[in-house]
Backbone as a ProteinNet text record, in pm:
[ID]
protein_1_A
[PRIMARY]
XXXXXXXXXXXXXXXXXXXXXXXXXXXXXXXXXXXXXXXXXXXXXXXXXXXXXXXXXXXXXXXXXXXXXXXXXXXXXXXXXXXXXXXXXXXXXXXXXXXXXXXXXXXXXXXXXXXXXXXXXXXXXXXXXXXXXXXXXXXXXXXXXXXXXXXXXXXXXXXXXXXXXXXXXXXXXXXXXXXXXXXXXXXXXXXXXXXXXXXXXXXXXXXXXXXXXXXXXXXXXXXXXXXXXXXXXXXXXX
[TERTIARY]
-1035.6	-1008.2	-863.4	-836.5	-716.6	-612.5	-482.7	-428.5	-417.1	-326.3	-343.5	-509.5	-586.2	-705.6	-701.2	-602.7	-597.3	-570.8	-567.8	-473.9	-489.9	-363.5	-302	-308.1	-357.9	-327.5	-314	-243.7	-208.8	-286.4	-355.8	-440	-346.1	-353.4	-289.6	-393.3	-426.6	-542.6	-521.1	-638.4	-618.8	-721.2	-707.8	-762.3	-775.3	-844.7	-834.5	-989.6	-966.5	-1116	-1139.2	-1325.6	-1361.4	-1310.6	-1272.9	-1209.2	-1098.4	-1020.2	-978.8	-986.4	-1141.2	-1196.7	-1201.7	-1164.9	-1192.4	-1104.4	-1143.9	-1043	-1010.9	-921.7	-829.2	-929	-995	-1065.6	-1228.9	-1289.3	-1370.2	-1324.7	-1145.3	-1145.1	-1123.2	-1078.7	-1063.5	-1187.5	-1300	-1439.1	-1556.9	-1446.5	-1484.5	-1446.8	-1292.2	-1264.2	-1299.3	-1324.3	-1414.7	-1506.9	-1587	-1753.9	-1754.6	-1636.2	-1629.2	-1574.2	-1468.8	-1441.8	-1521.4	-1562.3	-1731.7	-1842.4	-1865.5	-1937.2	-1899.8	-1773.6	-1689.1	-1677.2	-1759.2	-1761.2	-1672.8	-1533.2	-1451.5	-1518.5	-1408.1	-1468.1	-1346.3	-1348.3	-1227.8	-1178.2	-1061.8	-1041.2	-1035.5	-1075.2	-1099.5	-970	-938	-856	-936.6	-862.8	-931.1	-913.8	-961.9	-1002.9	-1173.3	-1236.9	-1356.9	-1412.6	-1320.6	-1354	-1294.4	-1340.8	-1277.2	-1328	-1223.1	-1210.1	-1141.7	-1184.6	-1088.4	-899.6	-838.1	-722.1	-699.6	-683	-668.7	-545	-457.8	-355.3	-366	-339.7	-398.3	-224.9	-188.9	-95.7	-76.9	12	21.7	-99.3	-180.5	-270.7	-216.8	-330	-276	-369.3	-293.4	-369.7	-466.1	-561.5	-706.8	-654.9	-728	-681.8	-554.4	-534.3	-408.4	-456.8	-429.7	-494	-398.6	-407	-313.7	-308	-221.9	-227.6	-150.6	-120	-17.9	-108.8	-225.8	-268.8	-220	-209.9	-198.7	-301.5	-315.8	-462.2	-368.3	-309.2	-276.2	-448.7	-490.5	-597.7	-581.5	-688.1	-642.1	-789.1	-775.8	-888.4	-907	-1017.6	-1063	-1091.2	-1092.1	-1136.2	-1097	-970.5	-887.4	-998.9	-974.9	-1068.7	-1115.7	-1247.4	-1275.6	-1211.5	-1215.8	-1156.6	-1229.1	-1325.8	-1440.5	-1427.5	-1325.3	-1291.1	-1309	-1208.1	-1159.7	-1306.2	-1370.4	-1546.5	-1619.5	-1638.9	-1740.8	-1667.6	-1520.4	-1469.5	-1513.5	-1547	-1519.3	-1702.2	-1756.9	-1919	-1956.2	-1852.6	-1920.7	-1812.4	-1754.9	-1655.1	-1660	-1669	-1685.2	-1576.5	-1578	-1556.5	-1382.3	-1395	-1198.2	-1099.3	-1164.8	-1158.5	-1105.2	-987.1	-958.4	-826.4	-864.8	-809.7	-638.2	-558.5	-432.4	-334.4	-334.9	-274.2	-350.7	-321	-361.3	-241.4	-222	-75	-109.8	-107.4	-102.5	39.8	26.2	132	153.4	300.7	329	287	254.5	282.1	358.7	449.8	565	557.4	362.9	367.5	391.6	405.6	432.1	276.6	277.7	157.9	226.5	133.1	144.8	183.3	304.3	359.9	258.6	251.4	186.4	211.1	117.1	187.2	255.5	203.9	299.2	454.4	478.6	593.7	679.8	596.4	673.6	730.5	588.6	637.3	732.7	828.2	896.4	934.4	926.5	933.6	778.1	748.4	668.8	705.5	639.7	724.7	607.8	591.5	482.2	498.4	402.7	467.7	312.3	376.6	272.8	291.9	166.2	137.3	73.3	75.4	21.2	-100	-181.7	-343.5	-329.6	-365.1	-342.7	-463.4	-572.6	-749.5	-709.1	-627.4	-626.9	-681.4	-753.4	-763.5	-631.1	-599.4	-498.5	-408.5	-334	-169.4	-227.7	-371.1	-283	-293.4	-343.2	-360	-224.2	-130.5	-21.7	103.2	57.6	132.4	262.7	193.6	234.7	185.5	271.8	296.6	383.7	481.5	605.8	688.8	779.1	824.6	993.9	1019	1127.6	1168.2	1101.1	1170.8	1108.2	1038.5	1040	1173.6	1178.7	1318.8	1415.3	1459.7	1576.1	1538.5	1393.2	1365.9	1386.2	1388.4	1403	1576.7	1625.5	1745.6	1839.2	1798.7	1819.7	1768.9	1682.4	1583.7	1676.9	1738.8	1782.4	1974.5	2018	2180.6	2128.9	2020.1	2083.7	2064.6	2120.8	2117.1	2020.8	1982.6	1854.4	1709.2	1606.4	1453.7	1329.8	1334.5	1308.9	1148.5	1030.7	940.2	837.4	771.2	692.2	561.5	579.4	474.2	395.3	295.4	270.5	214.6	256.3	257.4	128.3	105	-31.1	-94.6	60.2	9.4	-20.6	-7.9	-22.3	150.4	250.9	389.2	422.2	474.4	523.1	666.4	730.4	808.5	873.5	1017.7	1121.4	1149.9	1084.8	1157.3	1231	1364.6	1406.6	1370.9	1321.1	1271.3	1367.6	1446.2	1573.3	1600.2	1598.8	1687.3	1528.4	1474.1	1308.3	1274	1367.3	1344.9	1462	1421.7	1504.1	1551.7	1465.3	1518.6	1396.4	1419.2	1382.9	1366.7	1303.6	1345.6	1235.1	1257.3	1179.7	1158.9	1092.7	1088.9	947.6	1006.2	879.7	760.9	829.6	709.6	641.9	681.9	614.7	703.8	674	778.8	745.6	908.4	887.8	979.4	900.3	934.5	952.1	1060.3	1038.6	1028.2	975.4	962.7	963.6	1014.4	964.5	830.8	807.6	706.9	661.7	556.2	579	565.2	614.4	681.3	833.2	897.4	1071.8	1095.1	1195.5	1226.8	1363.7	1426.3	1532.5	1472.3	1378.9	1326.9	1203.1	1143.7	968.6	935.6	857.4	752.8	725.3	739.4	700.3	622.1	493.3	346.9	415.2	325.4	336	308.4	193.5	130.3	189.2	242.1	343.3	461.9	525.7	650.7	616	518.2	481	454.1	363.5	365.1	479.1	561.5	706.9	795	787.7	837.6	788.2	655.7	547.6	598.1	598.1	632.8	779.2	809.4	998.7	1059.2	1022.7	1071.3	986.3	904	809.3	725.4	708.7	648.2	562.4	450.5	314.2	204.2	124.2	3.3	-59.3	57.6	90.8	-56	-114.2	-233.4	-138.2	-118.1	-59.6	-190.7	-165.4	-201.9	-140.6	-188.5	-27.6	-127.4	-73.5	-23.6	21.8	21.4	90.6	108.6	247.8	282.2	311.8	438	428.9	495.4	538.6	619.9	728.2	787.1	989	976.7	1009.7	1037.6	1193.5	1234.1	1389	1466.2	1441.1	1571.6	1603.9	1477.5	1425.5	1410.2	1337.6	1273.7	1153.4	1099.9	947.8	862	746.6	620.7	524.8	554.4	479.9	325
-98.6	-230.5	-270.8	-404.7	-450.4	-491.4	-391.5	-402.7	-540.8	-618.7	-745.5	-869.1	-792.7	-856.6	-852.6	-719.8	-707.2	-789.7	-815.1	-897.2	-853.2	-848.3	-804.4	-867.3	-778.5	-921.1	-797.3	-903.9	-782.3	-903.3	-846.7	-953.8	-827.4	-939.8	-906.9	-934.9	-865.9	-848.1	-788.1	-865.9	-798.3	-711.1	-607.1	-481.7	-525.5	-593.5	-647.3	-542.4	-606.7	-529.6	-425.4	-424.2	-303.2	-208.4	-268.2	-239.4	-99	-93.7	32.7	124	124.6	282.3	345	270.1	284.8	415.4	505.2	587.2	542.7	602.6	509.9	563.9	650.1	640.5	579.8	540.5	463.9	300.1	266.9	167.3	118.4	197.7	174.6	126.6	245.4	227.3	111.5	27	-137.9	-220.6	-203.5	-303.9	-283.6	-175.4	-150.1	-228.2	-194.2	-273.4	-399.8	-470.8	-579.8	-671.2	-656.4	-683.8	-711.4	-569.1	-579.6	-677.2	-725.7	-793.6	-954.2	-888.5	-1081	-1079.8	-1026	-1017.9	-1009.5	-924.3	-824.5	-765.3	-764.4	-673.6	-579.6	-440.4	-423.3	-305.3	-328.4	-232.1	-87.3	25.4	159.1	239.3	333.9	434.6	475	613.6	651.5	793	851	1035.4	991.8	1133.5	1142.9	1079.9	1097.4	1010.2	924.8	805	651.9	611.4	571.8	513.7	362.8	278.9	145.1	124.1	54	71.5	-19.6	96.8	30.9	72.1	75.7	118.3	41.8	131.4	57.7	80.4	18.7	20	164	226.5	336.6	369.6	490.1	492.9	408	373.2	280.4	424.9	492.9	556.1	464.3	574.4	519.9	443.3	340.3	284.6	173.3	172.5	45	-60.5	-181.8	-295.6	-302.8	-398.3	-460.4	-621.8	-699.8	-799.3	-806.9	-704.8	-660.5	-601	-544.9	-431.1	-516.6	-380.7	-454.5	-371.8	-450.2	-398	-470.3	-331.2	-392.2	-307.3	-407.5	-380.8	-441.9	-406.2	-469	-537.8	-647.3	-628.3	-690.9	-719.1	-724.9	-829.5	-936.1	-1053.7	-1117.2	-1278.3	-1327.5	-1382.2	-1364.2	-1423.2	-1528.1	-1550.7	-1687.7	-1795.2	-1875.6	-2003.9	-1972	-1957.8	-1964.7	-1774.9	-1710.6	-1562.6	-1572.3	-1627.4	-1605	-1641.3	-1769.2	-1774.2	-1655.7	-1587.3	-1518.3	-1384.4	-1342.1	-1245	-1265.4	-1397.3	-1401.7	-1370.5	-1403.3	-1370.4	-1185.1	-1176	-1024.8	-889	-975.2	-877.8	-896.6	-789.6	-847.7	-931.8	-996.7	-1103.5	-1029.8	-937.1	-932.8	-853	-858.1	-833.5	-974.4	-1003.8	-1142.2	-1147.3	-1266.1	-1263.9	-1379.1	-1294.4	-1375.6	-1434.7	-1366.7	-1372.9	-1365.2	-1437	-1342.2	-1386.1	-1281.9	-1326.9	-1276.2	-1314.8	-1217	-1195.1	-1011	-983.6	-971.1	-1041	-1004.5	-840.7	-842.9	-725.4	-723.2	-632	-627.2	-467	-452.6	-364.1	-195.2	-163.3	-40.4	-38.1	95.5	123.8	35.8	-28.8	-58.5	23.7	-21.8	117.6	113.4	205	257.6	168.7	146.9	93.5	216.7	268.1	380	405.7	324	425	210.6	183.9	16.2	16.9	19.9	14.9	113	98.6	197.9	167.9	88.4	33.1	-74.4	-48.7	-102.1	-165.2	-333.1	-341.9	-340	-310.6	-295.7	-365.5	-413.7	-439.4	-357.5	-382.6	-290.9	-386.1	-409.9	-454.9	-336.8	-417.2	-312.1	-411.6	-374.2	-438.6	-459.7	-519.1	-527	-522	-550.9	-511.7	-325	-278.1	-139.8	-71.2	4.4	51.2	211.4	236.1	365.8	296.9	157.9	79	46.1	-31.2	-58.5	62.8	161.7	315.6	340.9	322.7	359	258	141	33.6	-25.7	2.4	-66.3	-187.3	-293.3	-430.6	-473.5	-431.5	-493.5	-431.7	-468.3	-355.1	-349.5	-351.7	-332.4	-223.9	-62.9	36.4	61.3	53.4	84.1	60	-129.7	-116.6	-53.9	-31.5	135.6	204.2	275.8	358.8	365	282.6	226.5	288.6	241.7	211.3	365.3	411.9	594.2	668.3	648.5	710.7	674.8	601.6	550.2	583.5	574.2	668.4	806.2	873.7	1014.5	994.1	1091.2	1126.2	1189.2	1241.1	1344	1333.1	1314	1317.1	1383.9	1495.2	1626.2	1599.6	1640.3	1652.1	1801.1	1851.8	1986.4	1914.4	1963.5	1951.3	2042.4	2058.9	2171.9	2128.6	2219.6	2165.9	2199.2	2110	2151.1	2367.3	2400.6	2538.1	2625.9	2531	2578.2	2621.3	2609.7	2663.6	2522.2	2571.2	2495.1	2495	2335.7	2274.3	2183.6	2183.2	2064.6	1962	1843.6	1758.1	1636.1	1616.3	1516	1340.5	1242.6	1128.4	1060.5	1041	941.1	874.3	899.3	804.5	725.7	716	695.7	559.3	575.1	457.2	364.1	218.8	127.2	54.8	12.1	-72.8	-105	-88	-140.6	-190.8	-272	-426.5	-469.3	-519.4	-562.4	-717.9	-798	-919.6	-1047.4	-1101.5	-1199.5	-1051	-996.7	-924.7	-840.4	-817	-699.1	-612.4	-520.4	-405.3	-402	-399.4	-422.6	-328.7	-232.3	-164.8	-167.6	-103.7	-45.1	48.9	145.1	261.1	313	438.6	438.4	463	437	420	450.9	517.1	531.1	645.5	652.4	845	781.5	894.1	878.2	1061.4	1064.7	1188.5	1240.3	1113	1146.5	1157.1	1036.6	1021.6	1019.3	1106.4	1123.5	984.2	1003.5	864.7	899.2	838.8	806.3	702.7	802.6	703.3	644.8	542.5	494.6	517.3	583	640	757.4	838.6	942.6	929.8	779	784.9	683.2	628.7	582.4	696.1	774.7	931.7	1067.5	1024.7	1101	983.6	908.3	799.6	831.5	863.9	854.3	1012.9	1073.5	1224.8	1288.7	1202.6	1263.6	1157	1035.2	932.1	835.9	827.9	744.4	845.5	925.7	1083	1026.8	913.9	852.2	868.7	854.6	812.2	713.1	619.6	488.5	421	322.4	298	171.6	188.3	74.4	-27.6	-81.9	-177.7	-195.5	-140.2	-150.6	-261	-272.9	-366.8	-339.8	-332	-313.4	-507.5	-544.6	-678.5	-708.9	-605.2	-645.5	-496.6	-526.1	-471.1	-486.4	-351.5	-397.8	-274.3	-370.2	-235.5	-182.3	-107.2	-36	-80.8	-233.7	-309.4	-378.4	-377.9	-411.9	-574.9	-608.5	-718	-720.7	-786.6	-836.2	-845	-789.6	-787	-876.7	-1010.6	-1067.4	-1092.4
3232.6	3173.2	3198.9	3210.8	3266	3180	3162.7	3053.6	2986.9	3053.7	3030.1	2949.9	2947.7	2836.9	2731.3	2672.6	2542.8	2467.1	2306.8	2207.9	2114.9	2053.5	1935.8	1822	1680.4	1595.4	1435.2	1327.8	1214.3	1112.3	987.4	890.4	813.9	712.5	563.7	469.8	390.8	295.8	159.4	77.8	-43.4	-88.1	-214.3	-260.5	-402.2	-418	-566.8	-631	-768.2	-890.1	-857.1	-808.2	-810.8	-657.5	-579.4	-453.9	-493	-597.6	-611.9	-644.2	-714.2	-664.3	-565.2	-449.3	-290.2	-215.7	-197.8	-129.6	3.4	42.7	156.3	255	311.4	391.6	395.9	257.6	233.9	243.6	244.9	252.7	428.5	528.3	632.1	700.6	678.2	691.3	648.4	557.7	528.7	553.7	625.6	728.1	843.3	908	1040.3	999.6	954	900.7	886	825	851.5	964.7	1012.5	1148.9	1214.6	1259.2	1344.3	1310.5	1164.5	1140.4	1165.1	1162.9	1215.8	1351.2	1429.5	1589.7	1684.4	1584.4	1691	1743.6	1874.8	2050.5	1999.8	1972.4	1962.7	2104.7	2122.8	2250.8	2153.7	2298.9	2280.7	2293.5	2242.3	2292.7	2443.8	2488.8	2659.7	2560.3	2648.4	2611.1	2615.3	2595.5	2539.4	2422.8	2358.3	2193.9	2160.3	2259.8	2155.7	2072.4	2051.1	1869.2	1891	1813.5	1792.5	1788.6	1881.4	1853.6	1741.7	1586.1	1510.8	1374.1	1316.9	1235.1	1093	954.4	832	783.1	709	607.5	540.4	481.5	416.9	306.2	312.5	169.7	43.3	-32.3	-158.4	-266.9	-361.1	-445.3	-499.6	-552.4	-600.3	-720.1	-788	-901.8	-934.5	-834.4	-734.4	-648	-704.2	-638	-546.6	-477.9	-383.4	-321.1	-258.2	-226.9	-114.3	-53.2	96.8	205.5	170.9	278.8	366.9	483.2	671.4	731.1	798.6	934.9	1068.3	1194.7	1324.7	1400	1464.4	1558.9	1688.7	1794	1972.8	1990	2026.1	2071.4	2261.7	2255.3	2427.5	2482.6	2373.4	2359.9	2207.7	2265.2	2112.2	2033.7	1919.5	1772.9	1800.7	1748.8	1749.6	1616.1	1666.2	1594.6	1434.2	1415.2	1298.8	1266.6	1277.7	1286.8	1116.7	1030.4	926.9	803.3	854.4	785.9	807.4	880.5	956	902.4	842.1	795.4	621.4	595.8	444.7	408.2	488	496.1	457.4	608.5	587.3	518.2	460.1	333.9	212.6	71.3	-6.3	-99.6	-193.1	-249.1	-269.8	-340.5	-310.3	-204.9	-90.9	3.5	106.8	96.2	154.3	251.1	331.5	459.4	369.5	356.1	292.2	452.1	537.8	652.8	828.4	917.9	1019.9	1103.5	1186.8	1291.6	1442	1530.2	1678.8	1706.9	1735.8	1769.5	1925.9	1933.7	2084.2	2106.6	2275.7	2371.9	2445.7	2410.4	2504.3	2622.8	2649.5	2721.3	2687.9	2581.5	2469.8	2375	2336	2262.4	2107.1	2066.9	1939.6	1795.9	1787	1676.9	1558.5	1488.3	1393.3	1252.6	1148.5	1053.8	944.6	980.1	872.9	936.7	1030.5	1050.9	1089.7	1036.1	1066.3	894.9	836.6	704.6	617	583.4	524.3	374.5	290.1	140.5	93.3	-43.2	-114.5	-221.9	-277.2	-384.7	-490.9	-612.2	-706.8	-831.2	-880.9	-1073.5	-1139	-1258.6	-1340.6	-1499.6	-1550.2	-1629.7	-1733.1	-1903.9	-2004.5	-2042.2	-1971.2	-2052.3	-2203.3	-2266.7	-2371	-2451.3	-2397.4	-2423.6	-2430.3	-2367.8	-2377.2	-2476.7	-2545.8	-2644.4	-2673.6	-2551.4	-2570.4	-2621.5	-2562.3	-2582.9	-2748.5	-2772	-2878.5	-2968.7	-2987.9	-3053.9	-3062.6	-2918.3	-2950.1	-3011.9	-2994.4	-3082.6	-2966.3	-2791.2	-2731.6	-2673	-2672.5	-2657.5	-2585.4	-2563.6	-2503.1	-2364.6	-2323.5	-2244.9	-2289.1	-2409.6	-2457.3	-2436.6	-2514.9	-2468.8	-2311.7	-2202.4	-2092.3	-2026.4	-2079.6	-2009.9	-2013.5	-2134	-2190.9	-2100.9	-2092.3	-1971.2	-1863.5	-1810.7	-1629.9	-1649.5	-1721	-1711.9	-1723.5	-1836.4	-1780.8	-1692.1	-1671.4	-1588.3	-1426.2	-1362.3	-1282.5	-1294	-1423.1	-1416	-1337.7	-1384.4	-1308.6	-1129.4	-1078.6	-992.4	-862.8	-976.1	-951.8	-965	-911.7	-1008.5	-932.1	-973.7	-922.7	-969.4	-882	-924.4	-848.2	-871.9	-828.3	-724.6	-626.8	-554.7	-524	-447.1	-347.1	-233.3	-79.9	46.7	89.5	188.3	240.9	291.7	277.9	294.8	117.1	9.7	-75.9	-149.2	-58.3	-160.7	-240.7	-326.4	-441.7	-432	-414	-380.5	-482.6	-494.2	-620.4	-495.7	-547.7	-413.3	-531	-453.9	-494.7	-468.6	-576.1	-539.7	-561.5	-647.7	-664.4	-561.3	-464.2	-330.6	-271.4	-312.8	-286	-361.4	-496.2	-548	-547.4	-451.2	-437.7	-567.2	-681.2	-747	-841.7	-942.8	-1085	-1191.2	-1240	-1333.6	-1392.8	-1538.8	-1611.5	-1553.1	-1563.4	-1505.6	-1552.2	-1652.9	-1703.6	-1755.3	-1800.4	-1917.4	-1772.7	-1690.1	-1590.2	-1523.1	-1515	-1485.7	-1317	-1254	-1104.9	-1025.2	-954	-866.2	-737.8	-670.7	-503.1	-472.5	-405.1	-403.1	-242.5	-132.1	-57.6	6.2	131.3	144.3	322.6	337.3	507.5	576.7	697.8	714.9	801.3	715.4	743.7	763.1	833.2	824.1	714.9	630.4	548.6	382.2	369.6	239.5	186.2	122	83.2	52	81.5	-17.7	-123.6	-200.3	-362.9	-410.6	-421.9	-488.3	-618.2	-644.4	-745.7	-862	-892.4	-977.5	-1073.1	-921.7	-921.1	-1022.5	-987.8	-1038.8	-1210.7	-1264.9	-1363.4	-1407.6	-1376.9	-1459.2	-1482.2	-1383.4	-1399.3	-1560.3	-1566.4	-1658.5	-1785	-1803.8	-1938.9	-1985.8	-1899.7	-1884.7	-1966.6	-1919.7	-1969.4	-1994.3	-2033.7	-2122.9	-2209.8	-2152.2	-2291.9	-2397.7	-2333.5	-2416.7	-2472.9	-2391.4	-2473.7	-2302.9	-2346.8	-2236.8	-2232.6	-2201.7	-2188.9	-2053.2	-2067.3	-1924.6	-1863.4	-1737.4	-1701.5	-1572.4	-1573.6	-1432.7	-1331.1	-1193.7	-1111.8	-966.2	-907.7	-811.5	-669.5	-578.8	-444.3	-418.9	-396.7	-385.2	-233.7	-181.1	-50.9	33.1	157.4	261.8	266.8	332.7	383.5	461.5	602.5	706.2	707.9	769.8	745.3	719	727.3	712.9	604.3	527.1	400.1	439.1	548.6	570.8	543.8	465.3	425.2	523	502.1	693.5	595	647.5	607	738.5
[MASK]
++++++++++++++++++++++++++++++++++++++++++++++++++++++++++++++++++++++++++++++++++++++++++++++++++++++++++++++++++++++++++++++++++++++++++++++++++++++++++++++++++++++++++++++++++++++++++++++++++++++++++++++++++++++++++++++++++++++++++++++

């Protein structure tokens, strides 16, 4: 096939309701499914086993909506005009096309999105139907904010992992988290995000449960959010 047929293109999508039960590889496997059903041609890798040239946004933990995903795919033949109907047909209902862009080829394999994306920004809301918040007689984010706010003097914020070979590891996240703020009654994070070779990524989930853990000392339910992108430069991928 003749390099030059290809085309490039990145959709921005959302992960809303029941969509975040979705594990990240049950969710890739529904934008394949859908695509295809929106009558992408998509180009192949070469080897024995092609596969779609296709790259997803960083995993979103289970239980995390979103309104950022990215999908970069190639295909063999450009979208049809009627692409974005024919996507809203065969995806379900919060599953939505917020963006589509074609990206130039400048003749280079299409970089990866994990390694484009390097920051996430999140907010997190307190349901208030909760039955745990109101048990615990939370409402507000008065003391969170106190929280954010120590939680962020130290230096340090050490959490236990263990590596895929099974050792158990203190990794430091502090430099992981860009920036933190109460804001119109929702608590708003950055966190990194990606693969870097200086700074871990820090889930989200992760770092709301490091918070509940050693400063709210409740089992607090939050609502969280994936809002957008910032590649290294902390430019927005829209």
């Amino acid at each position: 096939m003749n390099k030059n047929t290809e085309f490039r293109y990145q959709l921005k999508l959302t992960k809303l309701n029941e969509l975040k039960f979705l594990s990240h590889l049950d969710w890739q496997n529904l934008i394949l499914k859908s695509l295809r059903r929106s009558g992408v041609s998509f180009a192949l890798t070469e080897g024995f086993n092609k596969v779609p040239k296709i790259s997803f946004s960083p995993a979103l933990p289970l239980f995390i909506e979103s309104e950022c995903e990215l999908v970069n795919f190639v295909t063999i033949l450009g979208l049809e005009p009627d692409f974005r109907d024919k996507f809203k047909i065969a995806a379900p209902d919060n599953l939505k096309i917020i963006n589509i862009k074609e990206l130039p080829d400048d003749g280079r394999r299409m970089p990866s999105l994990d390694n484009m994306v390097q920051w996430a920004l999140y907010e997190a809301v307190l349901p208030q139907n909760n039955i745990v918040n109101k048990t615990l007689g939370i409402s507000n984010f008065e003391d969170l904010g106190y929280t954010v706010e120590k939680c962020l003097s130290f230096n340090e914020l050490f959490i236990e992992k263990k590596t895929k070979k099974g050792i158990t590891k203190q990794i430091n996240y502090r430099n992981s988290i860009k920036d933190a703020n109460i804001i119109d009654g929702k608590f708003m994070f950055m966190l990194k995000t990606g693969q870097n070779d200086t700074l871990p990524a820090f889930r989200a989930d992760e770092f709301l449960k490091y918070l509940k853990e050693n400063f709210i000392k409740k089992d607090v339910i939050f609502d969280i959010k994936r809002l957008s992108f910032f590649d290294e430069n902390m430019a927005e991928i829209k």
